[in-house]
N, C-alpha and C positions, 0 to 999 in steps of 0.2 A: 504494500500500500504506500503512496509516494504523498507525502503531506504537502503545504502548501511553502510550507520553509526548503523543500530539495531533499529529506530526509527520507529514506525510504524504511519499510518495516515490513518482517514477514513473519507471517502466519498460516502457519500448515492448513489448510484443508482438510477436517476429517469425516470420512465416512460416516453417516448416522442414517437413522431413520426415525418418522414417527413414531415418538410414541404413544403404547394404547391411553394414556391419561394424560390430559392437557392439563398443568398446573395453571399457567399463565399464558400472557401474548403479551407480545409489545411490539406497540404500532409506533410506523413514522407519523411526522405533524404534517407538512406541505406534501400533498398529492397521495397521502392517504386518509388520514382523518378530514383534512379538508381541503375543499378545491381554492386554492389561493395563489396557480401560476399568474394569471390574467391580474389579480390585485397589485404582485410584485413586478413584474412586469412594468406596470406602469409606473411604480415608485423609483426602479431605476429609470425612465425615461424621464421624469420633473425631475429629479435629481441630475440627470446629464444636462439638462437645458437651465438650470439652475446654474448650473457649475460652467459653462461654457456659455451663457446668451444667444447659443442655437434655438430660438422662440418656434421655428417649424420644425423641430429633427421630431424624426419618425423613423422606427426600426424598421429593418426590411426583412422577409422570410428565412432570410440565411441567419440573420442575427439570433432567431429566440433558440438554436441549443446554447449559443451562449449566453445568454443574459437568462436563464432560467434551469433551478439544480443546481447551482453551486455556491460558491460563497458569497458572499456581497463583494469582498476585496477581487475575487475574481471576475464578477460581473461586470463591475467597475473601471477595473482594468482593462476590461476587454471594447468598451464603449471609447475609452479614450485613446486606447493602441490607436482603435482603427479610424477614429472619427474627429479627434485633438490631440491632446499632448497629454503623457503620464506627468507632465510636473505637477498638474494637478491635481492629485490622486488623494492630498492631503483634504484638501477642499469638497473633493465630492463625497469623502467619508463620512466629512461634517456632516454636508447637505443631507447626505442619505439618511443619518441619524435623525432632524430635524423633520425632514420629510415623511418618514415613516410614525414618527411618533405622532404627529399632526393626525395623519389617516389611521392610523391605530386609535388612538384618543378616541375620533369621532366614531367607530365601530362600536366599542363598549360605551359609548356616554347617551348616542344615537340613535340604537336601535339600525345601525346600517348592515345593510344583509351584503354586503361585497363579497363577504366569506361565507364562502354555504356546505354543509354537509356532503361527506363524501356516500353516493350514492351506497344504499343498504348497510350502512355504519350505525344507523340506529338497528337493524336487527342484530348485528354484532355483538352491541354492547349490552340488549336485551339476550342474549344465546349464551356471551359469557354469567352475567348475574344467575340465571334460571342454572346453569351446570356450573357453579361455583368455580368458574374460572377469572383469576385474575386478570387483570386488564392496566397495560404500563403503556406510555408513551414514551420516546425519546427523538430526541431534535437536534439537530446542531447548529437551532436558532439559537439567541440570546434570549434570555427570563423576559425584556421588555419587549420581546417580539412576537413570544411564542403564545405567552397565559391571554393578552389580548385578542387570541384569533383562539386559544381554547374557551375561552369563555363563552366569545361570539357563540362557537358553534354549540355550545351544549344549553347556551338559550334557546336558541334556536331548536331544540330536539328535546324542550320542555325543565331540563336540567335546573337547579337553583344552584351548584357548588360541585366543585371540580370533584370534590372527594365521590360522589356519587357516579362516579363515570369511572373514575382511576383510583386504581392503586398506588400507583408510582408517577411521577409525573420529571423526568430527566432534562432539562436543558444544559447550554453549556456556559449561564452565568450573566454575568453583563457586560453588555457590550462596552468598548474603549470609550474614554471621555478624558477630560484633562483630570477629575478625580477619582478614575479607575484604570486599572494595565489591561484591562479587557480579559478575557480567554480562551484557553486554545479550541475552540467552535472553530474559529475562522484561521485555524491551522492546520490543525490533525478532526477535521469533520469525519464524519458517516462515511463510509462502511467503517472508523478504525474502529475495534472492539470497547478502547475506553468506559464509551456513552454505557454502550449496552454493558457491562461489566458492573455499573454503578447501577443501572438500573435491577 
């Protein structure tokens, strides 16, 4: 598994199978528990025109494997390789933060359905309760990105509190600010076994 620092890390592959009793699951947050490419998506495009004064930039088909599934620092990076200058990479991190939080904010204060359930995740989460299976998330979103788009959804599918839905709830912390160092989310992300290990 090759991190976003150059590091590379390996993990054997081992044979397994189902087994006959599911204790748990744990689910990813973006594009499985809920549909939120199209939400982020557009948060890195206000953010590149934020950061650059490109007032008409508009992604083209080539662009969404990149700008969607990977990191913010990589998404980011990838909009201004190909579109401005990486000097500004400092700046659009800001942006991104300030951006996101703005549309996050209005989700949970709003009632905005931007964020909507990922089809047949409410019989899921009703199949684990009824056979006493646990039910974990894990992300290698930030805490201030992740709980705003769980909440949405478990409104959304009648919920009043996270603990009713989950077991375990894993993100990878807070994201970078001038009074935090951030954490490795947006370096060693999903698949590395970390998340899941803690969860």
């Amino acid at each position: 598994i090759k991190s976003y620092g150059g590091n590379e890390t390996y993990y054997p592959l081992k044979e397994t199978a189902l087994p006959s009793t599911i204790e748990g699951i744990v689910m990813d947050l973006d594009g499985t528990f809920v549909n939120s490419e199209l939400f982020w998506i557009e948060v890195i495009k206000e953010t590149f025109i934020k950061t650059t004064g490109m007032k008409n930039f508009t992604f083209t088909k080539e662009d969404i494997p990149y700008i969607s599934g990977h990191t913010t620092l990589e998404h980011l990076e990838y909009c201004l390789r190909k579109y401005d200058t990486l000097n500004k990479i400092n700046v659009a991190l800001e942006n991104y933060y300030i951006i996101a939080k703005e549309k996050l904010k209005k989700i949970t204060t709003q009632n905005d359905i931007s964020l909507v359930p990922t089809k047949g995740l409410d019989t899921i989460i009703t199949l684990c309760k009824k056979n006493k299976v646990k039910l974990g998330l894990v992300t290698s979103g930030c805490y201030d990105k992740a709980y705003p788009e769980i909440v949405s959804v478990i409104k959304q599918l009648g919920y009043k509190k996270i603990e009713e839905v989950f077991d375990t709830v894993v993100t990878t912390g807070n994201p970078i600010s001038k009074q935090v160092m951030g954490t490795l989310g947006e370096i060693v992300a999903k698949p590395h076994p970390w998340l899941y290990n803690e969860a």
